[in-house]
PDB file with SEQRES, HELIX, SHEET and CRYST1 records, atoms N, CA, C and O in Angstrom:
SEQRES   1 A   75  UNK UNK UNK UNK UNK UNK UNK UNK UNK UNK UNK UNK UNK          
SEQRES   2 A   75  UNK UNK UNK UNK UNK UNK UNK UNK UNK UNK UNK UNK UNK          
SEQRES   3 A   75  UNK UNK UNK UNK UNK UNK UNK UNK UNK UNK UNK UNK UNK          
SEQRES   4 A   75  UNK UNK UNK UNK UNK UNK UNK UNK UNK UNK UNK UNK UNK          
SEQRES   5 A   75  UNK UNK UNK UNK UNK UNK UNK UNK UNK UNK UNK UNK UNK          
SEQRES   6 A   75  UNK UNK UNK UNK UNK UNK UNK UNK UNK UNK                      
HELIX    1 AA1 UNK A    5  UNK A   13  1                                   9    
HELIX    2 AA2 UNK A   22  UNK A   28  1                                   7    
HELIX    3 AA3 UNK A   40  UNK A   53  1                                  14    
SHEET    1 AA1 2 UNK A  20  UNK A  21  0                                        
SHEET    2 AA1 2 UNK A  70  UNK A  71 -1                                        
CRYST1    1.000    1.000    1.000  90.00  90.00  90.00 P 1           1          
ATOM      1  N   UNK A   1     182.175  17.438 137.094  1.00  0.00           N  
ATOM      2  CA  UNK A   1     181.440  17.667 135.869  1.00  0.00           C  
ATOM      3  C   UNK A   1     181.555  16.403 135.007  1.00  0.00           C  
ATOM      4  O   UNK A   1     182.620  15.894 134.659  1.00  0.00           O  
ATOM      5  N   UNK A   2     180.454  16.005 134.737  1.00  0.00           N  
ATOM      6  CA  UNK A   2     180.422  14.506 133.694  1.00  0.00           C  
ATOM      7  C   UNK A   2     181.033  14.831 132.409  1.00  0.00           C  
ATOM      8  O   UNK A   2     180.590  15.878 131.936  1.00  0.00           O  
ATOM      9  N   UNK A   3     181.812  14.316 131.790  1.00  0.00           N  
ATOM     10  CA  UNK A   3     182.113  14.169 130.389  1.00  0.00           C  
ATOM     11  C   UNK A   3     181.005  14.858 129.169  1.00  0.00           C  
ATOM     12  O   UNK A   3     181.542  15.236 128.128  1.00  0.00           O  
ATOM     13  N   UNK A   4     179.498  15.017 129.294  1.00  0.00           N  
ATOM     14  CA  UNK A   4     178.493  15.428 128.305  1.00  0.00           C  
ATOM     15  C   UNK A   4     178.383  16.612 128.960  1.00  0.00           C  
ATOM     16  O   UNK A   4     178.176  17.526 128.162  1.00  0.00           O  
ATOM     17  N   UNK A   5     178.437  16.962 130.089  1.00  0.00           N  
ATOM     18  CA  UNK A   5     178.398  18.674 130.582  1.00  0.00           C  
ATOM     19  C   UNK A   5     179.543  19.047 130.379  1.00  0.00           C  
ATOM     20  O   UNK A   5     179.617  20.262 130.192  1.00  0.00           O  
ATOM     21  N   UNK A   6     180.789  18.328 130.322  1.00  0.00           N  
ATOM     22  CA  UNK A   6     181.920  19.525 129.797  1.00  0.00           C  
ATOM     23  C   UNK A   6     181.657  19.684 127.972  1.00  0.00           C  
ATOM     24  O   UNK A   6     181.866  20.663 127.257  1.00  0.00           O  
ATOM     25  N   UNK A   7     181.240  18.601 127.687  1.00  0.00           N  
ATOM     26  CA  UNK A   7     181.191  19.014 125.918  1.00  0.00           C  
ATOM     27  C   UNK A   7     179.937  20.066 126.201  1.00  0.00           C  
ATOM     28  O   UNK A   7     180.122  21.205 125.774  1.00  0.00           O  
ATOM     29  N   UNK A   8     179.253  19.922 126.568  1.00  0.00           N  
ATOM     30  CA  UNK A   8     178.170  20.994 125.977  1.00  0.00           C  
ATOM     31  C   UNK A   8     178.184  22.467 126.284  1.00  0.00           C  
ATOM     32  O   UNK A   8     177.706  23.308 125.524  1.00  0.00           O  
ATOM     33  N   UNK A   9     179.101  22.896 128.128  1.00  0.00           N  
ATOM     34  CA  UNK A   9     180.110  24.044 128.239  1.00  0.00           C  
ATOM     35  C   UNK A   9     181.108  24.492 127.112  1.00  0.00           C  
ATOM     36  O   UNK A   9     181.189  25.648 126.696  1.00  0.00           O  
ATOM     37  N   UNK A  10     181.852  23.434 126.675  1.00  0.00           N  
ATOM     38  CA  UNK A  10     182.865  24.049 125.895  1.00  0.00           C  
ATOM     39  C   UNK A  10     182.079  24.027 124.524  1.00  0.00           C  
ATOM     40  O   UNK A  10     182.504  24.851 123.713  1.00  0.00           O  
ATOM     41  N   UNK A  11     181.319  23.471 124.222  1.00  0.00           N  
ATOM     42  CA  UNK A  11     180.290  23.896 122.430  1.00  0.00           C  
ATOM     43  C   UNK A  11     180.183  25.281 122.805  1.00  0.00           C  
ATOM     44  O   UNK A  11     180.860  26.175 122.296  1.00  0.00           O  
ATOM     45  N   UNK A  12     179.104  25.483 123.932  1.00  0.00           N  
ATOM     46  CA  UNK A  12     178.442  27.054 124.385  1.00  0.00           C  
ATOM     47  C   UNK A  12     179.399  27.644 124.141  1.00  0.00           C  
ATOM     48  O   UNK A  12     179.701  28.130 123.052  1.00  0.00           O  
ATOM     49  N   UNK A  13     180.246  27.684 125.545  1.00  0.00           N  
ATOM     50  CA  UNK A  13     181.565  28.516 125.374  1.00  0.00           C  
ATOM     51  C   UNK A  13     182.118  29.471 124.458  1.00  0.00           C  
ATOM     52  O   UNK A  13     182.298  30.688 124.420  1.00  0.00           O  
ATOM     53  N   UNK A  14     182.374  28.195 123.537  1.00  0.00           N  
ATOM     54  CA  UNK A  14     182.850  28.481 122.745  1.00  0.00           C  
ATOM     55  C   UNK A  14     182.760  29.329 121.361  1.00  0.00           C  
ATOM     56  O   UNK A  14     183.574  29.476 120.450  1.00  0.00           O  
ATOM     57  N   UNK A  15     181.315  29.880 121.588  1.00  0.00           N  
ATOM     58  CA  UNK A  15     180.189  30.243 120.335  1.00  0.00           C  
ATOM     59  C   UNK A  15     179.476  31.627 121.182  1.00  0.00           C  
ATOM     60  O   UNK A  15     178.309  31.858 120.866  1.00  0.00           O  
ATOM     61  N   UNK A  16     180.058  32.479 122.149  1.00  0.00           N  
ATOM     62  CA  UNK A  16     178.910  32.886 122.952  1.00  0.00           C  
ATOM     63  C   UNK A  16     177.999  33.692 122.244  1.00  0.00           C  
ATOM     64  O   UNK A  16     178.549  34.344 121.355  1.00  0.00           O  
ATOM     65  N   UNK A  17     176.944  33.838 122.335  1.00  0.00           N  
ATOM     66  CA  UNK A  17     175.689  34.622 121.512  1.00  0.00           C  
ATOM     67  C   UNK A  17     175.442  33.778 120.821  1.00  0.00           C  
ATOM     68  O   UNK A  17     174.234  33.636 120.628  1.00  0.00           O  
ATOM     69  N   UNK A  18     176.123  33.062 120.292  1.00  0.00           N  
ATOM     70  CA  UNK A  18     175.195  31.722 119.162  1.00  0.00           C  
ATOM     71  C   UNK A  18     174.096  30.546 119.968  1.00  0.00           C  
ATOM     72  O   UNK A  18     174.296  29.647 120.786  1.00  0.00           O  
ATOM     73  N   UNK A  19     172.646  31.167 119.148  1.00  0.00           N  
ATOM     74  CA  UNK A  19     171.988  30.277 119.987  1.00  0.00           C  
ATOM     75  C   UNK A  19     171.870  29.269 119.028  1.00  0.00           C  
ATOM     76  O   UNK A  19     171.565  29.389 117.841  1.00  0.00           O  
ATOM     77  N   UNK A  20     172.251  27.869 119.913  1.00  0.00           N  
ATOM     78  CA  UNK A  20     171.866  26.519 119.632  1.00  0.00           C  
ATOM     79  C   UNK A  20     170.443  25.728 120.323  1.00  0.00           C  
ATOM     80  O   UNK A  20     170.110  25.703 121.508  1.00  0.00           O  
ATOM     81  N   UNK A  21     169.855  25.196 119.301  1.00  0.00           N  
ATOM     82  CA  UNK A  21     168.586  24.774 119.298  1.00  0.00           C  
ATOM     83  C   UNK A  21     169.008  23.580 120.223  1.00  0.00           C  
ATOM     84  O   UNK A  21     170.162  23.154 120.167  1.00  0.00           O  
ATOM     85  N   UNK A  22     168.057  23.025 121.095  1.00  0.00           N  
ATOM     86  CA  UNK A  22     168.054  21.612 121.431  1.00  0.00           C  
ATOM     87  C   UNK A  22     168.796  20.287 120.488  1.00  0.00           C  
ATOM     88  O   UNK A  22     169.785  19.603 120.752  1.00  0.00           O  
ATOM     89  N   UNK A  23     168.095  20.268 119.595  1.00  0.00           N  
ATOM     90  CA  UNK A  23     168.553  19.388 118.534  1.00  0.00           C  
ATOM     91  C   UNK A  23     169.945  19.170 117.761  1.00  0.00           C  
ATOM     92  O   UNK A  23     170.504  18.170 117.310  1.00  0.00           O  
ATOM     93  N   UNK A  24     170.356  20.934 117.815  1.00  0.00           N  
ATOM     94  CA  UNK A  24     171.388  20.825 117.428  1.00  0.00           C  
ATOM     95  C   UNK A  24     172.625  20.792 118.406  1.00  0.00           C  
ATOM     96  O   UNK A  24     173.749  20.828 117.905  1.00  0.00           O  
ATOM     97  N   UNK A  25     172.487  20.730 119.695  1.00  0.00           N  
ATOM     98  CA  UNK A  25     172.872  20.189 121.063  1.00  0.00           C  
ATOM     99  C   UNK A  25     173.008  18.682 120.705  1.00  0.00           C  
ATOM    100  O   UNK A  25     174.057  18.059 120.542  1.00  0.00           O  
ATOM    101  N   UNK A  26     171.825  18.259 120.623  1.00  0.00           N  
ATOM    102  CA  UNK A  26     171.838  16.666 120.823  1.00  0.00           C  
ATOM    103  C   UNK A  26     172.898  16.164 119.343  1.00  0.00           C  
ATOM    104  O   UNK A  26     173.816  15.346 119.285  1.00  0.00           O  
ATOM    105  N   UNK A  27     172.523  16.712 118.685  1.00  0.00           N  
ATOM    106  CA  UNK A  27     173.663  16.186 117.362  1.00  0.00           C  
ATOM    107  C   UNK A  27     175.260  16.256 117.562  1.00  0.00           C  
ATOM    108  O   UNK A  27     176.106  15.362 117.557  1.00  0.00           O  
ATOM    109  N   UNK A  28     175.374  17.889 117.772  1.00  0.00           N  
ATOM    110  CA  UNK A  28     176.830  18.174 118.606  1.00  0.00           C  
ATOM    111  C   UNK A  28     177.385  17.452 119.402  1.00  0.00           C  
ATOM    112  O   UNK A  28     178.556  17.091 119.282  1.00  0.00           O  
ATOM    113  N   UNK A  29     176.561  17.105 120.417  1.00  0.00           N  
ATOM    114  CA  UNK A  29     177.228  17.350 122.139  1.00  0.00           C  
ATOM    115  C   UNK A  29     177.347  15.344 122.346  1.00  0.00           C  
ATOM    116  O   UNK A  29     178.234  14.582 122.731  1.00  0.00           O  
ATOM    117  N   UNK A  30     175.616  15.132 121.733  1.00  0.00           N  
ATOM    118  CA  UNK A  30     175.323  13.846 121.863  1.00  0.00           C  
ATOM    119  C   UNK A  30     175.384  12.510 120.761  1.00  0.00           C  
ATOM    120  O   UNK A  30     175.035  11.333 120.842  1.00  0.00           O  
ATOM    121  N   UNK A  31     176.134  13.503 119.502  1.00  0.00           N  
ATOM    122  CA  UNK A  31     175.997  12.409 118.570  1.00  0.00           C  
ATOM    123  C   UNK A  31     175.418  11.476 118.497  1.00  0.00           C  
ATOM    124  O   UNK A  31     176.018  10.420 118.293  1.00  0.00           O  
ATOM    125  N   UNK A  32     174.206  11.503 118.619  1.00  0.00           N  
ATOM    126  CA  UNK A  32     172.968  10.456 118.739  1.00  0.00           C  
ATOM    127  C   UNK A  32     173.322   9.284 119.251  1.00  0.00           C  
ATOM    128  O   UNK A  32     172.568   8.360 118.946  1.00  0.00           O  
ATOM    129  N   UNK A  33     174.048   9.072 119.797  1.00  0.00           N  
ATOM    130  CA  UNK A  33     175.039   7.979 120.480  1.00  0.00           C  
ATOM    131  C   UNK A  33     173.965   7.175 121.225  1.00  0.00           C  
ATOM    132  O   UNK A  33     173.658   6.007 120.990  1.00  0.00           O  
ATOM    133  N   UNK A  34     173.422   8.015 122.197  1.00  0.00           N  
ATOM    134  CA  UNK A  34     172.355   7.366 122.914  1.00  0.00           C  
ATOM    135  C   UNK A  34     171.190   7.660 122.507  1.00  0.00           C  
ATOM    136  O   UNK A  34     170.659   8.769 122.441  1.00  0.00           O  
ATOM    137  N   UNK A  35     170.609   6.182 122.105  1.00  0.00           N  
ATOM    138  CA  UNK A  35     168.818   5.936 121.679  1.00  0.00           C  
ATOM    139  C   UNK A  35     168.140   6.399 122.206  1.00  0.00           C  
ATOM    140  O   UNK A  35     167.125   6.730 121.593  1.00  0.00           O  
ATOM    141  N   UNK A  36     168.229   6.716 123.598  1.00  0.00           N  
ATOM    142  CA  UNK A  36     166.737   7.416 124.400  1.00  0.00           C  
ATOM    143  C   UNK A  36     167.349   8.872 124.886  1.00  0.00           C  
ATOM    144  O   UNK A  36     167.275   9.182 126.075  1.00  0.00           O  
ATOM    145  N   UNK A  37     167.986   9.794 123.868  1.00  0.00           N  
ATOM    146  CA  UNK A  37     168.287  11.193 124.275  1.00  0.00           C  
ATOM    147  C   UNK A  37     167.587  11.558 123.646  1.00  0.00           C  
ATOM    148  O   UNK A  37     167.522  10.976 122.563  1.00  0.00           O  
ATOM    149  N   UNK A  38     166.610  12.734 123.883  1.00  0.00           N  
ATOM    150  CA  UNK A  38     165.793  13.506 124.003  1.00  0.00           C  
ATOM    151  C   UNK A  38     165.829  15.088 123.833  1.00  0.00           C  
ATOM    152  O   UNK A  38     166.911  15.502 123.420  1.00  0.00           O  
ATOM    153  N   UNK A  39     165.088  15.820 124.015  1.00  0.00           N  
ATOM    154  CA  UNK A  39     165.356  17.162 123.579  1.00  0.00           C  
ATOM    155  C   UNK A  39     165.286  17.436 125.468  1.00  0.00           C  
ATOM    156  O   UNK A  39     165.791  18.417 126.014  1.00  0.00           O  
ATOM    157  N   UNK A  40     164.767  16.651 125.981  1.00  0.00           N  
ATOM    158  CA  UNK A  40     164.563  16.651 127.693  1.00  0.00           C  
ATOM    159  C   UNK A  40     165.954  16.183 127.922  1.00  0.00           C  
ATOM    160  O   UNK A  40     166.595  16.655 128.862  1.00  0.00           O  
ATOM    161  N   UNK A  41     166.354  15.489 127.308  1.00  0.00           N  
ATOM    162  CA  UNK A  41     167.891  14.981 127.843  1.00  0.00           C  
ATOM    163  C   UNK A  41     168.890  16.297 127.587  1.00  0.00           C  
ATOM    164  O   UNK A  41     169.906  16.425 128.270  1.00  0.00           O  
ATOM    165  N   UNK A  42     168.595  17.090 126.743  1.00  0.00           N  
ATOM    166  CA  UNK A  42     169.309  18.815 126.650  1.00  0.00           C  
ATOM    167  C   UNK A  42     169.297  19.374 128.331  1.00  0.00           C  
ATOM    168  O   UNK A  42     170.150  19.637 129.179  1.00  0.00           O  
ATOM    169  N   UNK A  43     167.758  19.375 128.236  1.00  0.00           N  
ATOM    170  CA  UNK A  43     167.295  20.425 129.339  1.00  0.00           C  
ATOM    171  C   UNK A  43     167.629  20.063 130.902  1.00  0.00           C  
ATOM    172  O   UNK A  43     167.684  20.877 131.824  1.00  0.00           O  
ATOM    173  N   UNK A  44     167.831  18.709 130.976  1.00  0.00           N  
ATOM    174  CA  UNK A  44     168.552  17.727 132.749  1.00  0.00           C  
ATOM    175  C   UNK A  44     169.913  18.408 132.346  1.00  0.00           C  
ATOM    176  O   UNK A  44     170.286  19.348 133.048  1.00  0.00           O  
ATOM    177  N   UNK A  45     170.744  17.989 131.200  1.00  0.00           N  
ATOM    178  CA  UNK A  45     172.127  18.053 131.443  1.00  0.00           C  
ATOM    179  C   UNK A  45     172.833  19.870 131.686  1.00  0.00           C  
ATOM    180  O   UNK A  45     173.918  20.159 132.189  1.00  0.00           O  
ATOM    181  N   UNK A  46     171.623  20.962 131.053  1.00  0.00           N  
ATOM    182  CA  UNK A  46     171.894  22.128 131.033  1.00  0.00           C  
ATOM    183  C   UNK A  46     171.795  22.398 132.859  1.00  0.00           C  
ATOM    184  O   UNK A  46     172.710  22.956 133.464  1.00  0.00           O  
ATOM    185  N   UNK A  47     170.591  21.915 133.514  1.00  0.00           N  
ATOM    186  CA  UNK A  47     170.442  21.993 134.426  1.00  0.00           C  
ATOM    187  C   UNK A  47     171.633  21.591 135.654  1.00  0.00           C  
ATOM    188  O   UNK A  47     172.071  22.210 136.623  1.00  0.00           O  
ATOM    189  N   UNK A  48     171.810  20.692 135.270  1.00  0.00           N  
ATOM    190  CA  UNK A  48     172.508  20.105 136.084  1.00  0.00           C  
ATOM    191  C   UNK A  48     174.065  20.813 136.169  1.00  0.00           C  
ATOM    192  O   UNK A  48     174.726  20.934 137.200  1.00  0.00           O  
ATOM    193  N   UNK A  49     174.449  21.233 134.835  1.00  0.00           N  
ATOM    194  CA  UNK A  49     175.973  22.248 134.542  1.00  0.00           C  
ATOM    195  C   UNK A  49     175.519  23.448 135.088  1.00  0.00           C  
ATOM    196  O   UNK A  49     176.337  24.051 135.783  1.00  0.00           O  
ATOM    197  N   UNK A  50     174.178  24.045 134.913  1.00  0.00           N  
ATOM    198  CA  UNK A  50     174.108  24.957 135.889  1.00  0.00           C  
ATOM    199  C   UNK A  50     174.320  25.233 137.218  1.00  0.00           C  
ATOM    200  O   UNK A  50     174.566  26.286 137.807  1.00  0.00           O  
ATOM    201  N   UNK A  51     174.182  24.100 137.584  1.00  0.00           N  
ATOM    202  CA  UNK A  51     174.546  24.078 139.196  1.00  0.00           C  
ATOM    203  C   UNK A  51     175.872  23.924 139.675  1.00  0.00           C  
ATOM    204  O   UNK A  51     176.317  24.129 140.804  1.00  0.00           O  
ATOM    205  N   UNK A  52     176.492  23.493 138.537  1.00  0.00           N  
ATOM    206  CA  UNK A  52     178.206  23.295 138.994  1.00  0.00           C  
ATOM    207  C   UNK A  52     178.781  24.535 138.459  1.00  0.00           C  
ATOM    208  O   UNK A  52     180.003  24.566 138.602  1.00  0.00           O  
ATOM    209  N   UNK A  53     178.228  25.668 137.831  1.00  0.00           N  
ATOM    210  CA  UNK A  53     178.943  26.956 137.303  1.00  0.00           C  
ATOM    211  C   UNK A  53     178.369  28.005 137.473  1.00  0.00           C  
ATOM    212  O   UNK A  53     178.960  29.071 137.304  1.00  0.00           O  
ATOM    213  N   UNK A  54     177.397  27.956 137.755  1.00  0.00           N  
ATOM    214  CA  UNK A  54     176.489  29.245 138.019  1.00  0.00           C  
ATOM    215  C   UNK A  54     176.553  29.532 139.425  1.00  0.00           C  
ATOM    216  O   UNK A  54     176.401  28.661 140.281  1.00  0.00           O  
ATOM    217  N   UNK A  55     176.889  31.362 139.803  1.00  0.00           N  
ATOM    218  CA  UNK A  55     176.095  31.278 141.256  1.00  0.00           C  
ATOM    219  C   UNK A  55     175.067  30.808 141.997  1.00  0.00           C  
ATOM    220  O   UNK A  55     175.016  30.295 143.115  1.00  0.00           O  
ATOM    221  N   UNK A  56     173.986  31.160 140.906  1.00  0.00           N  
ATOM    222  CA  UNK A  56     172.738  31.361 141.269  1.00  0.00           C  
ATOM    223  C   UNK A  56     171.728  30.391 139.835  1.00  0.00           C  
ATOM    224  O   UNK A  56     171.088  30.818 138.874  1.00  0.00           O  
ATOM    225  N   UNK A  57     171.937  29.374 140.193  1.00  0.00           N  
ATOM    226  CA  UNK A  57     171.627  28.328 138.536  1.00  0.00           C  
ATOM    227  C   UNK A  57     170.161  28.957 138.464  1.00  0.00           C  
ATOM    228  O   UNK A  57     169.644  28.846 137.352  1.00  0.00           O  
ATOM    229  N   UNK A  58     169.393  29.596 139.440  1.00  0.00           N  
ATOM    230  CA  UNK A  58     167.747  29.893 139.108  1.00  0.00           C  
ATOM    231  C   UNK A  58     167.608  31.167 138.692  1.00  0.00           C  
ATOM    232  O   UNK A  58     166.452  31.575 138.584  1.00  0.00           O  
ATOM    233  N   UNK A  59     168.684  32.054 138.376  1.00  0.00           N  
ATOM    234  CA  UNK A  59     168.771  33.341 137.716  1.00  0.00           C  
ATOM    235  C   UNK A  59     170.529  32.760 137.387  1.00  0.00           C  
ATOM    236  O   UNK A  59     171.541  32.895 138.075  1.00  0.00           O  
ATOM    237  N   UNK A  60     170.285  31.996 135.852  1.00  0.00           N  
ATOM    238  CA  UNK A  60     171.909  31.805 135.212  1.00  0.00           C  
ATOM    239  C   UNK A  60     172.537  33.427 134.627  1.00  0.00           C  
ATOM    240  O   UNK A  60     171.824  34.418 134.467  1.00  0.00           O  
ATOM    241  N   UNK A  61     173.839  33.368 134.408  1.00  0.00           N  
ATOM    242  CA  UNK A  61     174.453  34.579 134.089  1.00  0.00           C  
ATOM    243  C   UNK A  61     175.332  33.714 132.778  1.00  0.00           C  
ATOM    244  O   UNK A  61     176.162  34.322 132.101  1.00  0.00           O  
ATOM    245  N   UNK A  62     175.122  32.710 132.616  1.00  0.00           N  
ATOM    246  CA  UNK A  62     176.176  32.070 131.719  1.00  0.00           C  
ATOM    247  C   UNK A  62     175.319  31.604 130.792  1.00  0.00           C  
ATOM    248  O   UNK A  62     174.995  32.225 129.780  1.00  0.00           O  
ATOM    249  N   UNK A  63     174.849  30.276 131.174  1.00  0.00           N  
ATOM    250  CA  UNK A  63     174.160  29.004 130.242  1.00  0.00           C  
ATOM    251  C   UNK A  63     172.945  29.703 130.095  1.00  0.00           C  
ATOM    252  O   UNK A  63     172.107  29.483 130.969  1.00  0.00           O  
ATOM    253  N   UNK A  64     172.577  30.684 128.981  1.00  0.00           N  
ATOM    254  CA  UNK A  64     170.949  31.412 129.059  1.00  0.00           C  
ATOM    255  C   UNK A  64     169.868  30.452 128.105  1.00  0.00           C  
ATOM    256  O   UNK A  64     170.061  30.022 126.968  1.00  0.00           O  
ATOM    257  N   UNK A  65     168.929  30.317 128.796  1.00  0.00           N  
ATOM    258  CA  UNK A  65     167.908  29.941 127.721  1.00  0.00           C  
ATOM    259  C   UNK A  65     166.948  30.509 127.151  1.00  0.00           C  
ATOM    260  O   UNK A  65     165.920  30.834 127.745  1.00  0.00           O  
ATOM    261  N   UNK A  66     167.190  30.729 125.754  1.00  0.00           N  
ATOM    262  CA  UNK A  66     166.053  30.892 124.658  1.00  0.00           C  
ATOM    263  C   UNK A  66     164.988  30.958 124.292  1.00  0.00           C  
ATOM    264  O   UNK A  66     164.754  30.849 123.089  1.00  0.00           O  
ATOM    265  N   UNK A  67     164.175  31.120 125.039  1.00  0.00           N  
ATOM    266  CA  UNK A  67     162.953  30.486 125.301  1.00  0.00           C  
ATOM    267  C   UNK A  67     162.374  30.236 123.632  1.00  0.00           C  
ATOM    268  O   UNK A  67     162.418  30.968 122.642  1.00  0.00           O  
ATOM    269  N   UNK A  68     161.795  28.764 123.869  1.00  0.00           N  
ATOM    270  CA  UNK A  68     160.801  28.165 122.530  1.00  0.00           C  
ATOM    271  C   UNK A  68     162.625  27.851 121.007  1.00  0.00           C  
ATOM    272  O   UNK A  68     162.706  27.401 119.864  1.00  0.00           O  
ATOM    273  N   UNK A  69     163.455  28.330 121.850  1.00  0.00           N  
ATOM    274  CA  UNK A  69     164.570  27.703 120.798  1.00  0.00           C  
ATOM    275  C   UNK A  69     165.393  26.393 121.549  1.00  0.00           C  
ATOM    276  O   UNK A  69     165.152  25.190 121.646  1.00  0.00           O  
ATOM    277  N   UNK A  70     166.482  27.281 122.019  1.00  0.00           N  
ATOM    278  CA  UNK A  70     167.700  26.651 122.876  1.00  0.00           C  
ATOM    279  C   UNK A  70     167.997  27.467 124.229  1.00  0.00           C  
ATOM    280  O   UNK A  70     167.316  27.900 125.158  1.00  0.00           O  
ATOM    281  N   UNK A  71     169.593  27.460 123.810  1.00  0.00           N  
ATOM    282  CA  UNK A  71     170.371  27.838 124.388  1.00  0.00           C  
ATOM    283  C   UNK A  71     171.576  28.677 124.402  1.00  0.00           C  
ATOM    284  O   UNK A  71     172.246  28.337 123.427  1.00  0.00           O  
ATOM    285  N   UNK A  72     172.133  29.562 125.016  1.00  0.00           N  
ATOM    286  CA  UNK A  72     173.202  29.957 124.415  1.00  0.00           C  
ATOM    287  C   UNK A  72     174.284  30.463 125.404  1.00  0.00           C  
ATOM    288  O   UNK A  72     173.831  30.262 126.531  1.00  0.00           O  
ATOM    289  N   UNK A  73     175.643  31.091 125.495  1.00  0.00           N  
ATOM    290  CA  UNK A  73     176.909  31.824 126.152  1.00  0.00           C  
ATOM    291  C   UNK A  73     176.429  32.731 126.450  1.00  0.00           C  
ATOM    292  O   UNK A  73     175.876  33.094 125.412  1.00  0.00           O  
ATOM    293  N   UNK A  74     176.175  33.567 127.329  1.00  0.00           N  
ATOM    294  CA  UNK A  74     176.651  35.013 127.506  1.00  0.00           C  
ATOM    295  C   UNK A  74     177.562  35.488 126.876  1.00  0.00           C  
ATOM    296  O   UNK A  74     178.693  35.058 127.102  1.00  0.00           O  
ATOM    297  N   UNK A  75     177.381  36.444 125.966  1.00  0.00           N  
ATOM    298  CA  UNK A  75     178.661  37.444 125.291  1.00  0.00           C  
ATOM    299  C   UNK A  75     179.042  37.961 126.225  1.00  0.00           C  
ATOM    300  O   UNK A  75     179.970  38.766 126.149  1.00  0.00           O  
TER     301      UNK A  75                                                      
END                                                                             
């Protein structure tokens, strides 16, 4: 797991039912650190933690998405 997929597991995690918007991902997770992160740069790195924690990353049980918001924990 890269260093920006464990921060953005343990943000989720840590909040479950709190949905976080893209943006407020990228502020959190990415402290605007990097110039060309994106609200697409959310959606690769969610993807990609999906596949290292999820059974089944194409029906998640953990990392759920929001549709038209974010993201959020499973309670």
């Amino acid at each position: 797991m890269t260093a920006k997929e464990y921060l953005l597991l343990q943000l989720l995690a840590s909040h479950p039912g709190v949905v976080f918007t893209r943006d407020t991902l990228l502020e959190r997770v990415w402290q605007f650190e990097y110039p060309g992160a994106t609200t697409r740069t959310v959606d690769v790195h969610v993807n990609s933690l999906r596949k290292k924690v999820e059974v089944d990353p194409s029906n998640p049980r953990y990392v759920l998405t929001v549709r038209g918001v974010g993201y959020r924990f499973a309670e």
